[in-house]
PDB file of N, CA, C and O in Angstrom:
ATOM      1  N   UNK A   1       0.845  -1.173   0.000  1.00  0.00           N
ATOM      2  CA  UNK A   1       0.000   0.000   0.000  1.00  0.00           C
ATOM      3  C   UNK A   1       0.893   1.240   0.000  1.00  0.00           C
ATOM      4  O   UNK A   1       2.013   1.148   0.504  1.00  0.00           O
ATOM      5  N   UNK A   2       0.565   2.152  -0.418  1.00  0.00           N
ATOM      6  CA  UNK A   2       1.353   3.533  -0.759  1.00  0.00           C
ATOM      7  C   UNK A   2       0.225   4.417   0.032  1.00  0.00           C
ATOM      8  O   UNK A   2      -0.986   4.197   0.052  1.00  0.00           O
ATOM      9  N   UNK A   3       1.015   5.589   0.747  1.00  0.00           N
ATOM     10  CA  UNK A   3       0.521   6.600   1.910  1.00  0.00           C
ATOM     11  C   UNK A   3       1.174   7.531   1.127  1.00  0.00           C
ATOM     12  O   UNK A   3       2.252   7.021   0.823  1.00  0.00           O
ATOM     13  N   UNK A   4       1.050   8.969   0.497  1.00  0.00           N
ATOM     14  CA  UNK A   4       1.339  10.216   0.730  1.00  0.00           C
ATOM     15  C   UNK A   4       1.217  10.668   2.229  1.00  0.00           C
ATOM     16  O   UNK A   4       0.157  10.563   2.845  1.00  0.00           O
ATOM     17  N   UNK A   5       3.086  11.495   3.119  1.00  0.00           N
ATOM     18  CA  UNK A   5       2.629  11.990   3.872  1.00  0.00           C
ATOM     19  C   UNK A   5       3.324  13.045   3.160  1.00  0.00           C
ATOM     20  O   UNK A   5       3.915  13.076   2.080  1.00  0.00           O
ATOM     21  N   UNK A   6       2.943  14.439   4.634  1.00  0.00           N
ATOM     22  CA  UNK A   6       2.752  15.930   4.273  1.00  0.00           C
ATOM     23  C   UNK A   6       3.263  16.248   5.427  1.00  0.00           C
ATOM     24  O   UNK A   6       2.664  16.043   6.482  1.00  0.00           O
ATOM     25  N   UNK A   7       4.321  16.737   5.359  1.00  0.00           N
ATOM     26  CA  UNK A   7       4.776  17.316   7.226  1.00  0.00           C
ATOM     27  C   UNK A   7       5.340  19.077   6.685  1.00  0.00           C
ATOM     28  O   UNK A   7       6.015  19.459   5.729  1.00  0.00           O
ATOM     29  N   UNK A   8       4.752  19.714   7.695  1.00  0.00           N
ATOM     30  CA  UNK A   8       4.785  21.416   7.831  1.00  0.00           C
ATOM     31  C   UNK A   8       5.511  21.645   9.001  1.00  0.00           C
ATOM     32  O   UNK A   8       5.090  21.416  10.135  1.00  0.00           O
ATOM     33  N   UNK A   9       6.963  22.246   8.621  1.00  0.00           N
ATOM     34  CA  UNK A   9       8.047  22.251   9.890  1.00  0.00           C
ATOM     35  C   UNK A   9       8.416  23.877  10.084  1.00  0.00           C
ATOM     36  O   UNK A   9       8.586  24.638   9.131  1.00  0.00           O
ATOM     37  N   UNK A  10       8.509  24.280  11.538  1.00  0.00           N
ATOM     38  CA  UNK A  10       9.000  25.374  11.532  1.00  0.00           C
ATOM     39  C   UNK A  10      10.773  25.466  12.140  1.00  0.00           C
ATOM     40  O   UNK A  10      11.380  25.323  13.201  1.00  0.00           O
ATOM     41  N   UNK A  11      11.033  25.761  10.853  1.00  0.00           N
ATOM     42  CA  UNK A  11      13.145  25.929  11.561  1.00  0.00           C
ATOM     43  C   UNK A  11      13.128  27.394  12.065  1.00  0.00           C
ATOM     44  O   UNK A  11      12.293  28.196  11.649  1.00  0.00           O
ATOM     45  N   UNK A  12      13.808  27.625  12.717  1.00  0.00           N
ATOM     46  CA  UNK A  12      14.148  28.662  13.396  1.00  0.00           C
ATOM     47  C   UNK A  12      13.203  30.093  12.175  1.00  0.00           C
ATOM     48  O   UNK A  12      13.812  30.988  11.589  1.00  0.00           O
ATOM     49  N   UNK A  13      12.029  29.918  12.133  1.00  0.00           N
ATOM     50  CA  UNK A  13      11.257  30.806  11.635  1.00  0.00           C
ATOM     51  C   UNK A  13      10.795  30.763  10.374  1.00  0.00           C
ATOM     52  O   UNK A  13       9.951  31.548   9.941  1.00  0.00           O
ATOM     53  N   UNK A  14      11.446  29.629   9.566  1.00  0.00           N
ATOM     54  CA  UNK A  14      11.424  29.548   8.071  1.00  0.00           C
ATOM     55  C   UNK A  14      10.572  28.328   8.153  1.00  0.00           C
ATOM     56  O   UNK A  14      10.767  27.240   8.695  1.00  0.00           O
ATOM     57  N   UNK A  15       9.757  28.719   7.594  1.00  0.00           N
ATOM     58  CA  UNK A  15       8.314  27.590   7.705  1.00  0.00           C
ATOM     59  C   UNK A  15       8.575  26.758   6.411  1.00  0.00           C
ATOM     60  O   UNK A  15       8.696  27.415   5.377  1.00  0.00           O
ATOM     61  N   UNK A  16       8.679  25.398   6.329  1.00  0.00           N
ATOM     62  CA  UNK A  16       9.089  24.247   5.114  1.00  0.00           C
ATOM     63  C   UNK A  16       7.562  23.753   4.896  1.00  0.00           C
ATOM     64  O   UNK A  16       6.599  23.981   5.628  1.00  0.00           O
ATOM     65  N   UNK A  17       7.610  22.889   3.486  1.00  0.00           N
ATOM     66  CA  UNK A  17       6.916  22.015   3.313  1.00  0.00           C
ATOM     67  C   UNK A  17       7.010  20.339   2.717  1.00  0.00           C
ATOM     68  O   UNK A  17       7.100  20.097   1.513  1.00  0.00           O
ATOM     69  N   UNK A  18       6.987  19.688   3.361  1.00  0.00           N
ATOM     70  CA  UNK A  18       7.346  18.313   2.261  1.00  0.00           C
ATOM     71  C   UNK A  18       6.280  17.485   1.853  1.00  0.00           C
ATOM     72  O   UNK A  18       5.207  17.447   2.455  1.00  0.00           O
ATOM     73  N   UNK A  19       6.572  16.744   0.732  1.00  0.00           N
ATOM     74  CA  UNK A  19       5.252  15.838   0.221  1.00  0.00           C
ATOM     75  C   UNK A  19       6.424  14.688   0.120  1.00  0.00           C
ATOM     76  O   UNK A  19       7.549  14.749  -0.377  1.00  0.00           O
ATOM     77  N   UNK A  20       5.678  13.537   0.829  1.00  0.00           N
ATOM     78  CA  UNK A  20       6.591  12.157  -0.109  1.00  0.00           C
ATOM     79  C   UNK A  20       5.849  10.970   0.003  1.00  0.00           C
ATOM     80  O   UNK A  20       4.924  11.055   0.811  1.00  0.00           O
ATOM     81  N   UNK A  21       5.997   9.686  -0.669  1.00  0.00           N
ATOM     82  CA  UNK A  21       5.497   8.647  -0.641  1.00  0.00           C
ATOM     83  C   UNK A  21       6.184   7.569  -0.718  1.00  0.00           C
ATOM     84  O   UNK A  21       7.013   7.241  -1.566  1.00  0.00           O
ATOM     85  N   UNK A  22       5.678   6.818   0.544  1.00  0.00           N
ATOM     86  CA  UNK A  22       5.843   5.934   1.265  1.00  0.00           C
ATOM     87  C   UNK A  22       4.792   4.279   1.034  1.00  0.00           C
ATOM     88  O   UNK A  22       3.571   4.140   0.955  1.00  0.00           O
ATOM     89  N   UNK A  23       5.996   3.178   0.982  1.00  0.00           N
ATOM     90  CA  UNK A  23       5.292   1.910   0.622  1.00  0.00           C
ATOM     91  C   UNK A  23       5.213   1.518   2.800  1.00  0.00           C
ATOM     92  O   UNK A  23       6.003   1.641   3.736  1.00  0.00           O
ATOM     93  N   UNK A  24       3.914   1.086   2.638  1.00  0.00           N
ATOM     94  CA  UNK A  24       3.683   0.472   3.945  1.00  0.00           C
ATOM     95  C   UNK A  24       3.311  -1.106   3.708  1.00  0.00           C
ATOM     96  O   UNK A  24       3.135  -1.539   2.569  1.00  0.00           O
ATOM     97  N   UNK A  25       3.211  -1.885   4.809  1.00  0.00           N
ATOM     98  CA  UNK A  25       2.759  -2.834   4.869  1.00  0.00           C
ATOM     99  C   UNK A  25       1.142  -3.240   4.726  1.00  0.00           C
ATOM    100  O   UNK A  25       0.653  -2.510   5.588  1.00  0.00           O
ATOM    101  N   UNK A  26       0.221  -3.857   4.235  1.00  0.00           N
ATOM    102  CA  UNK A  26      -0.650  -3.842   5.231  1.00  0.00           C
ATOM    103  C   UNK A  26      -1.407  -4.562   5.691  1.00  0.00           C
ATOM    104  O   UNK A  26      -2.635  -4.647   5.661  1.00  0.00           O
ATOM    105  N   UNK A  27      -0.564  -5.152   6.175  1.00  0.00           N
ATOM    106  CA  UNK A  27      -0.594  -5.772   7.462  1.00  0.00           C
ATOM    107  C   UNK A  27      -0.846  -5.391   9.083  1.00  0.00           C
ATOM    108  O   UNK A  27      -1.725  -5.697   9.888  1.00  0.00           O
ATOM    109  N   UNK A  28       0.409  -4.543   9.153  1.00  0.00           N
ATOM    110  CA  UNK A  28       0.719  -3.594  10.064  1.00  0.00           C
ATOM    111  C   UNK A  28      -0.356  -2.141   9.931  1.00  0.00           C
ATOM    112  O   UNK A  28      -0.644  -1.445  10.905  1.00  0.00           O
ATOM    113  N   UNK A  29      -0.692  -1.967   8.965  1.00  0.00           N
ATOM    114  CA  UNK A  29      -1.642  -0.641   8.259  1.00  0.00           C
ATOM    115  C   UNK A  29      -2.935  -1.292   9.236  1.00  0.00           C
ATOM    116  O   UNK A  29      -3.369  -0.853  10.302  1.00  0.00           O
ATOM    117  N   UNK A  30      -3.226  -2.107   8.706  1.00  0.00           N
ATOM    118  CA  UNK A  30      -4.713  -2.782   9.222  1.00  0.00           C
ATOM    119  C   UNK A  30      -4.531  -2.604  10.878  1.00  0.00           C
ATOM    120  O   UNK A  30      -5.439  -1.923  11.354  1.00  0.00           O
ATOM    121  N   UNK A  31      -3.945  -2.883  11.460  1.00  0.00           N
ATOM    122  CA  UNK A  31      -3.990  -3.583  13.116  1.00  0.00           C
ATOM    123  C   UNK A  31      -3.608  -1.524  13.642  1.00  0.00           C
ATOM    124  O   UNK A  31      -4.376  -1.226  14.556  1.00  0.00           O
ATOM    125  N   UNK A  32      -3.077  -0.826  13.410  1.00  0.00           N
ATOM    126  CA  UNK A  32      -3.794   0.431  13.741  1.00  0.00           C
ATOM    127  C   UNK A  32      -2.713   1.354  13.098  1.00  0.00           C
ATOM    128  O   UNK A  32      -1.500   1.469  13.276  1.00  0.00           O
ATOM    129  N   UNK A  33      -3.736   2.048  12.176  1.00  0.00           N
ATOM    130  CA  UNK A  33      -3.002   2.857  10.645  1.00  0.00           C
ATOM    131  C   UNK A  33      -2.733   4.013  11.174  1.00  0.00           C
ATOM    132  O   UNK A  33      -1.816   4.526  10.531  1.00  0.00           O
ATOM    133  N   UNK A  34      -3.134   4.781  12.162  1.00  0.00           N
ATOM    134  CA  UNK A  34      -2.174   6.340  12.586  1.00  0.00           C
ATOM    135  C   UNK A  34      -1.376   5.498  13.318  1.00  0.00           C
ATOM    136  O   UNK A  34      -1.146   4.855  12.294  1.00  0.00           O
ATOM    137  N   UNK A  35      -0.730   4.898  14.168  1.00  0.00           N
ATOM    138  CA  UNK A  35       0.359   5.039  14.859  1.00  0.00           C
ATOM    139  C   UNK A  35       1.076   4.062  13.989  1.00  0.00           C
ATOM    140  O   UNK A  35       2.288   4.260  14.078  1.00  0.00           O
ATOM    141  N   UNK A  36       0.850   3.309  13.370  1.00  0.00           N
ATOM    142  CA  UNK A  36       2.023   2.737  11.809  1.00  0.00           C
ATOM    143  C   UNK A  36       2.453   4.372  11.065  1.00  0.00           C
ATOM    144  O   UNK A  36       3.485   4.967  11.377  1.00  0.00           O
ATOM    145  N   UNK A  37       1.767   4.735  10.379  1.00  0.00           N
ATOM    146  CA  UNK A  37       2.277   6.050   9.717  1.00  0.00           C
ATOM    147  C   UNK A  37       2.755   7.015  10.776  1.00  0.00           C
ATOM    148  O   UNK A  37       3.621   7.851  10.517  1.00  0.00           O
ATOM    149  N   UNK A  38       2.395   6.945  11.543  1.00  0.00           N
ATOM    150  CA  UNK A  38       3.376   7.943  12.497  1.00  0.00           C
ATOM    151  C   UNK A  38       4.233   7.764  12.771  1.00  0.00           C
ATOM    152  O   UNK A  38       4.972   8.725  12.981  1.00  0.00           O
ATOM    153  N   UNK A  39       4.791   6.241  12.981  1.00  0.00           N
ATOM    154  CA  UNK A  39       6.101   6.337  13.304  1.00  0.00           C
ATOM    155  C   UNK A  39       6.931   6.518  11.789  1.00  0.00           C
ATOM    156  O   UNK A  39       8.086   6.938  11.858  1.00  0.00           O
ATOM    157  N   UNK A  40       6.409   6.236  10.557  1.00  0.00           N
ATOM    158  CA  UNK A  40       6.511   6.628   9.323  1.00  0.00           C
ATOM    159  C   UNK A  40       7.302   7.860   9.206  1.00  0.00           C
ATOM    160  O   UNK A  40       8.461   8.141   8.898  1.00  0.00           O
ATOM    161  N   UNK A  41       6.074   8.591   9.624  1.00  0.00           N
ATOM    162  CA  UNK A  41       5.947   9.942   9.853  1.00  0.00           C
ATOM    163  C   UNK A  41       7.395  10.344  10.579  1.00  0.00           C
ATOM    164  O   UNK A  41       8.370  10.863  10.034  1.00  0.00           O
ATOM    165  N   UNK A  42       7.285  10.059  11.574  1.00  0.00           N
ATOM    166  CA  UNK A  42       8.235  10.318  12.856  1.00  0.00           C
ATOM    167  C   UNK A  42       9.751  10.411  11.997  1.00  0.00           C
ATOM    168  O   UNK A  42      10.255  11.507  11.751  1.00  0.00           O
ATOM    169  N   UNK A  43      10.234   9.433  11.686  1.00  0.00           N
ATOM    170  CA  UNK A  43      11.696   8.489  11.333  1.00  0.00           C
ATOM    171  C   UNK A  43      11.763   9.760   9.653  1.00  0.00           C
ATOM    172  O   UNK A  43      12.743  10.290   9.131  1.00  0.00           O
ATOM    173  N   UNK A  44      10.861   9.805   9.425  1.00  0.00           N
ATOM    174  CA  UNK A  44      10.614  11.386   8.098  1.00  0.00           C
ATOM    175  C   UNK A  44      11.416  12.568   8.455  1.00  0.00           C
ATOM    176  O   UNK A  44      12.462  13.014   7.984  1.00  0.00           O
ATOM    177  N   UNK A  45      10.467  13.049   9.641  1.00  0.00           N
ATOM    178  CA  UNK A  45      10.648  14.687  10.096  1.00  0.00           C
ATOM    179  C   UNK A  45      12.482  14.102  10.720  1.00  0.00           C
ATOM    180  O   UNK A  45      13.415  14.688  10.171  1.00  0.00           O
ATOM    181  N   UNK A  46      12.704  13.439  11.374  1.00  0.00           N
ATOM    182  CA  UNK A  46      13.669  13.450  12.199  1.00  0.00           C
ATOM    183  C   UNK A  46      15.104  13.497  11.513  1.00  0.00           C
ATOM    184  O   UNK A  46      16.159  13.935  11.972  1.00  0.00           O
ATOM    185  N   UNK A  47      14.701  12.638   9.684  1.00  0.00           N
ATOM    186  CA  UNK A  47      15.702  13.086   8.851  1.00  0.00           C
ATOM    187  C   UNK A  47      15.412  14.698   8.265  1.00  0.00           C
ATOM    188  O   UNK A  47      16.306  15.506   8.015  1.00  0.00           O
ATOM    189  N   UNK A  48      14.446  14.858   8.168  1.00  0.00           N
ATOM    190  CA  UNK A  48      14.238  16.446   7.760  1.00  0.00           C
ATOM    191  C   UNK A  48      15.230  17.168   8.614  1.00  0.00           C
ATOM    192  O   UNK A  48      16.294  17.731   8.354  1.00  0.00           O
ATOM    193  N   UNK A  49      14.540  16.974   9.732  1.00  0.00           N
ATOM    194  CA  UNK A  49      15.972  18.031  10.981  1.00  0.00           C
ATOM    195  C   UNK A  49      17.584  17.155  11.154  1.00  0.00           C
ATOM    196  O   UNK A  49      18.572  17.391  11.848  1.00  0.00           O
ATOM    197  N   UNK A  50      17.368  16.440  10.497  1.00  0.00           N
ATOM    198  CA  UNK A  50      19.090  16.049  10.315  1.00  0.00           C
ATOM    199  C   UNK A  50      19.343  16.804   8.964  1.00  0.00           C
ATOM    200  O   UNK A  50      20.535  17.096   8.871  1.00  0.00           O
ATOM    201  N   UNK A  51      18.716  17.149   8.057  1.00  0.00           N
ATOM    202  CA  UNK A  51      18.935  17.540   7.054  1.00  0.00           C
ATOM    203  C   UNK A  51      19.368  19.321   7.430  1.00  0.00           C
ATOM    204  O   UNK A  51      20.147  19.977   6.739  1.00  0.00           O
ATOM    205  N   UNK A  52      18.769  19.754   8.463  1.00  0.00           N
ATOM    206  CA  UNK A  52      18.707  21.383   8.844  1.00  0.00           C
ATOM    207  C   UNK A  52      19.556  21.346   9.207  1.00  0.00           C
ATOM    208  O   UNK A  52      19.636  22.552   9.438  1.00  0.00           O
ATOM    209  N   UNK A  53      20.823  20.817   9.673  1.00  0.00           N
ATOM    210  CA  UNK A  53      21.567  20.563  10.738  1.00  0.00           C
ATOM    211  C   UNK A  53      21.513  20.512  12.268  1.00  0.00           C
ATOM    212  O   UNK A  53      22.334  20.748  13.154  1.00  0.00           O
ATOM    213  N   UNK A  54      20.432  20.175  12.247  1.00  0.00           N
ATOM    214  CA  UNK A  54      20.124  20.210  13.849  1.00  0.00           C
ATOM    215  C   UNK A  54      19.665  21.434  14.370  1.00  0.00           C
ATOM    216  O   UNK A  54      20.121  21.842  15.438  1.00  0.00           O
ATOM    217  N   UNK A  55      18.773  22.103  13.712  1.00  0.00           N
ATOM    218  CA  UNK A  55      18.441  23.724  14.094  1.00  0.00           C
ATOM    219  C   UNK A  55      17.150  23.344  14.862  1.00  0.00           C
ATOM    220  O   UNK A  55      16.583  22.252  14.826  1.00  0.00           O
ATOM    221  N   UNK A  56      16.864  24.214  15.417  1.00  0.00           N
ATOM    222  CA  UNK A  56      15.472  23.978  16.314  1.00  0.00           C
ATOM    223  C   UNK A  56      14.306  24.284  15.333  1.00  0.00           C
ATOM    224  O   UNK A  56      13.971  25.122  14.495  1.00  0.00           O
ATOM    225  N   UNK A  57      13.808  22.946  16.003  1.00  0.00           N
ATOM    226  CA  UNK A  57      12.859  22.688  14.518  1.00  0.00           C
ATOM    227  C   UNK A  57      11.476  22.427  15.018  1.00  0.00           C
ATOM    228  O   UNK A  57      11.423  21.723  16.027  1.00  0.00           O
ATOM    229  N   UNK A  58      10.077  22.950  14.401  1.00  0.00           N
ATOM    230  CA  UNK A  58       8.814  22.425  15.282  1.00  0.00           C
ATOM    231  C   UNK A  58       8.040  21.877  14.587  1.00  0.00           C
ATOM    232  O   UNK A  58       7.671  22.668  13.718  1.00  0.00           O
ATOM    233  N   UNK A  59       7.511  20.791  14.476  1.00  0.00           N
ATOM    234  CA  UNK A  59       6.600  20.501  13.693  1.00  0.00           C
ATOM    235  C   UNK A  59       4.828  20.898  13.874  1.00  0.00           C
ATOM    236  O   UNK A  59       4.047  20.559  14.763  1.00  0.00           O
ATOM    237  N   UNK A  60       4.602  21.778  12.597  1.00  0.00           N
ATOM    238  CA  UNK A  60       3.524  22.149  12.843  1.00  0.00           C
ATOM    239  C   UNK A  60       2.425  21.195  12.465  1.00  0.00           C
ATOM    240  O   UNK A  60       1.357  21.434  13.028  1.00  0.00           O
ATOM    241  N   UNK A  61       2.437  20.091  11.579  1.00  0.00           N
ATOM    242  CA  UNK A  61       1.512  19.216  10.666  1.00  0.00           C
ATOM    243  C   UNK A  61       2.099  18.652  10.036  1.00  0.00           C
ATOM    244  O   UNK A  61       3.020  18.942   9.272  1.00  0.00           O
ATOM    245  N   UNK A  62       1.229  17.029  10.500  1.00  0.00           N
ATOM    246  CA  UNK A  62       1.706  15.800   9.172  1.00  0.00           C
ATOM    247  C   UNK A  62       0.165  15.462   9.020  1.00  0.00           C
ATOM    248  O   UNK A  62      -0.731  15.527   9.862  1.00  0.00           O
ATOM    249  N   UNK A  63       0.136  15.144   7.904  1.00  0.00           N
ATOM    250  CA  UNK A  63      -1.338  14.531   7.636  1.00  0.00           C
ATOM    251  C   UNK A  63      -0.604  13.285   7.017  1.00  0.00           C
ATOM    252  O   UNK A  63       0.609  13.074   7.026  1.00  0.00           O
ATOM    253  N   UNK A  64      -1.556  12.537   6.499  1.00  0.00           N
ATOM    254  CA  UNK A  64      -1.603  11.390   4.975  1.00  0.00           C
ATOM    255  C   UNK A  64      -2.803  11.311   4.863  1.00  0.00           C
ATOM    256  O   UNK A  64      -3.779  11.241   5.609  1.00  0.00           O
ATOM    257  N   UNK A  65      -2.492  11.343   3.306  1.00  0.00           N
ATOM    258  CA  UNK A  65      -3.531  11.057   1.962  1.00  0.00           C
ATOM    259  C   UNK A  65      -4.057  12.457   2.247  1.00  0.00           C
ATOM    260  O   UNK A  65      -5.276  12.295   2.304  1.00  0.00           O
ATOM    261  N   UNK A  66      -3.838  13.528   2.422  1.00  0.00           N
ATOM    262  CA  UNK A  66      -3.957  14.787   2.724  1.00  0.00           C
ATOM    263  C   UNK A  66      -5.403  15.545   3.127  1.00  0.00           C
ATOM    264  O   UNK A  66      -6.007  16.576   2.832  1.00  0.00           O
ATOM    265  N   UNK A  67      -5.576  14.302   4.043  1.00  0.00           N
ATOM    266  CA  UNK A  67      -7.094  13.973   4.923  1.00  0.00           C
ATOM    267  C   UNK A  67      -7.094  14.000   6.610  1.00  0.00           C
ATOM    268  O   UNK A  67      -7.807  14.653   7.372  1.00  0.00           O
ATOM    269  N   UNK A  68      -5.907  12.938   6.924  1.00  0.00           N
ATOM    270  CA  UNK A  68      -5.712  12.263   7.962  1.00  0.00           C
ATOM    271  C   UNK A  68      -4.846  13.142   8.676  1.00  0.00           C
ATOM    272  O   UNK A  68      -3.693  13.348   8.296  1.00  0.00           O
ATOM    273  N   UNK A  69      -5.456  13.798   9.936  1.00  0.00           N
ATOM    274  CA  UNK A  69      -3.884  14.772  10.698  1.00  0.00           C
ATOM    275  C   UNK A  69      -3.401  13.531  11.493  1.00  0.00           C
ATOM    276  O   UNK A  69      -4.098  12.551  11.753  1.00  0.00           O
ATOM    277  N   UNK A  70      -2.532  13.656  11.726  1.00  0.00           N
ATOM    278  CA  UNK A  70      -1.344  12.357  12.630  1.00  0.00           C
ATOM    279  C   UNK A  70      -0.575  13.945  13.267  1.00  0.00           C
ATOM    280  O   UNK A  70       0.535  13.579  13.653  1.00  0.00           O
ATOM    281  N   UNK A  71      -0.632  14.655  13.386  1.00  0.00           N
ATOM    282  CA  UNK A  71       0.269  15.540  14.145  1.00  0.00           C
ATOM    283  C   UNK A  71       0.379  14.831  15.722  1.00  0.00           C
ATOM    284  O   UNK A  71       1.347  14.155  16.071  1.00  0.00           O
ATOM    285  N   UNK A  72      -0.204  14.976  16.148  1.00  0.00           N
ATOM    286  CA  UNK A  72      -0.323  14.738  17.715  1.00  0.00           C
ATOM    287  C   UNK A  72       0.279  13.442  18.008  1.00  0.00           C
ATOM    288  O   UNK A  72       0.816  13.284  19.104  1.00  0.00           O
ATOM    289  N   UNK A  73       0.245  12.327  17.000  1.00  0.00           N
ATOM    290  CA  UNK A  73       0.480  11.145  17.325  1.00  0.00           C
ATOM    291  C   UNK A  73       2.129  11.194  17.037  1.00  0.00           C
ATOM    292  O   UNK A  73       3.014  10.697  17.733  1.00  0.00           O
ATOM    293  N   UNK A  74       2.284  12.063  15.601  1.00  0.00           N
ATOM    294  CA  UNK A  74       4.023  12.039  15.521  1.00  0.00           C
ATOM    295  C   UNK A  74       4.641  12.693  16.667  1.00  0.00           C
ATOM    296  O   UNK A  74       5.620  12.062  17.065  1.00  0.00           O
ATOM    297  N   UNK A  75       4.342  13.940  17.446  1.00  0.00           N
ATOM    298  CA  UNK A  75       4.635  14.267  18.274  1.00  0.00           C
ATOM    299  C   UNK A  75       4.731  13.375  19.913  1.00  0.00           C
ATOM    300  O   UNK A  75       5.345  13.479  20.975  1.00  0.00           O
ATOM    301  N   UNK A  76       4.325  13.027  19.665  1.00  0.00           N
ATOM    302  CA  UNK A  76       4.094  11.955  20.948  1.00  0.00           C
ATOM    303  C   UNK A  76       5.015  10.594  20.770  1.00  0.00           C
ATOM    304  O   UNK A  76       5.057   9.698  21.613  1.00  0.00           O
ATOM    305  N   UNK A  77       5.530  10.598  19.890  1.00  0.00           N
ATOM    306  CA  UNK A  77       6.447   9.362  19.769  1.00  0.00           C
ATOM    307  C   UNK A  77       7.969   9.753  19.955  1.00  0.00           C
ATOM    308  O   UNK A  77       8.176  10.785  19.316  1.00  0.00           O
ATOM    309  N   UNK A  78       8.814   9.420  20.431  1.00  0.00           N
ATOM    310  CA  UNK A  78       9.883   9.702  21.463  1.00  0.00           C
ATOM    311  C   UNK A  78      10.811   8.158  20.959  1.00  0.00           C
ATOM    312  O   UNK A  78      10.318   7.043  20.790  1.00  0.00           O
ATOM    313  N   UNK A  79      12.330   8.581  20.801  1.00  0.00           N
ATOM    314  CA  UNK A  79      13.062   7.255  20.793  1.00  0.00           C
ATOM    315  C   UNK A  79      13.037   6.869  22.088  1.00  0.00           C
ATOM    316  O   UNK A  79      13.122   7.764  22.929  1.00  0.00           O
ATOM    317  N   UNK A  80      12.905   5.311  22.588  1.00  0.00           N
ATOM    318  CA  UNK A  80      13.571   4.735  23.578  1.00  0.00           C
ATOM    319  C   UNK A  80      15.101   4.550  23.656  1.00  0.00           C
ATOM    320  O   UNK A  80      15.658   3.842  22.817  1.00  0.00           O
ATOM    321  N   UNK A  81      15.716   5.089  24.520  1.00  0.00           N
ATOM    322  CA  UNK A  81      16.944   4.995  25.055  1.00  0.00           C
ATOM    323  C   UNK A  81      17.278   3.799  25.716  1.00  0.00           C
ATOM    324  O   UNK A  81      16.953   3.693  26.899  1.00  0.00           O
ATOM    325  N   UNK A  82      17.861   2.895  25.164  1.00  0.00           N
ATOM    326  CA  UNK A  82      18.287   1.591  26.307  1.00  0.00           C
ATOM    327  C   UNK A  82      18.999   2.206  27.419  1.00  0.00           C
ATOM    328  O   UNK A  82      19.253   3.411  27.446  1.00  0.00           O
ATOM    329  N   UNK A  83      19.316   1.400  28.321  1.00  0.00           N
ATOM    330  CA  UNK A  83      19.983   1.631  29.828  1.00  0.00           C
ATOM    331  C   UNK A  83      21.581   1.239  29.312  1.00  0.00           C
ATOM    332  O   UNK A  83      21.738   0.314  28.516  1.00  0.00           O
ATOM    333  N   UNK A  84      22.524   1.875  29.736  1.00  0.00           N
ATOM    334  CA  UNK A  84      24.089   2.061  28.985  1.00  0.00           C
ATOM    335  C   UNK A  84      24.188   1.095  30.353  1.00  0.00           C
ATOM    336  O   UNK A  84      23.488   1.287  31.347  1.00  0.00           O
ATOM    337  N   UNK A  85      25.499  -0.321  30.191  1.00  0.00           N
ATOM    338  CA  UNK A  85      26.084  -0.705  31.050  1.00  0.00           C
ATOM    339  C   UNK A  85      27.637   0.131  31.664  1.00  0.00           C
ATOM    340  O   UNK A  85      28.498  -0.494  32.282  1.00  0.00           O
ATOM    341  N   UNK A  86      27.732   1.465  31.373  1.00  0.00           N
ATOM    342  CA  UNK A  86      28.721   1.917  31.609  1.00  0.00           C
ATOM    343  C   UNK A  86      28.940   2.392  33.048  1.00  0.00           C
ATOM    344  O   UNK A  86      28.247   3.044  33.829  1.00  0.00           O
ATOM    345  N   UNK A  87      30.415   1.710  33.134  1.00  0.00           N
ATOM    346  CA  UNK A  87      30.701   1.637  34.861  1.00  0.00           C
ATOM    347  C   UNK A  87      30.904   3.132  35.424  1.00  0.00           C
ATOM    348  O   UNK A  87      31.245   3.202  36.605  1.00  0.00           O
ATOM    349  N   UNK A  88      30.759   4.163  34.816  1.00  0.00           N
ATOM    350  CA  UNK A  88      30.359   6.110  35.353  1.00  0.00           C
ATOM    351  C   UNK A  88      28.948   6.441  35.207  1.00  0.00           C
ATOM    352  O   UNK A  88      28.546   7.570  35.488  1.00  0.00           O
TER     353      UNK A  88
END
């Protein structure tokens, strides 16, 4: 299955726009389709701001299929940090 997403970023004042498309599973689509595309979504914007160089960056809006807002849900997704075995 193919998703158009749409994410609206603010860098340090310069408001962006991106369109791209994305092959999903669906499999994973079926069993619950915003938080599959969000993390979509997510792993997207996070190269976008690797792309800025790391500037402070906000995301104002992601939709897909340019219907569906997922903002709230990309925002809410956070990497897990494993626990470091380091002896300091």
């Amino acid at each position: 299955m193919k998703v158009v997403i749409m994410t609206k970023l603010n860098t340090e004042g310069s408001m962006g726009l991106r369109r791209g498309s994305f092959l999903i599973s669906d499999y994973e689509f079926k069993k619950n389709p915003d938080w599959y595309i969000g993390i979509k979504a997510y792993e997207w914007t996070q190269q976008q701001i690797a792309e800025y160089g790391g500037r402070k960056t906000e995301i104002i809006q992601v939709t897909w299929n340019e219907e569906n807002d997922n903002t709230e849900v990309v925002k809410s997704i956070y990497p897990i940090m494993s626990e470091d075995d380091l002896p300091f």
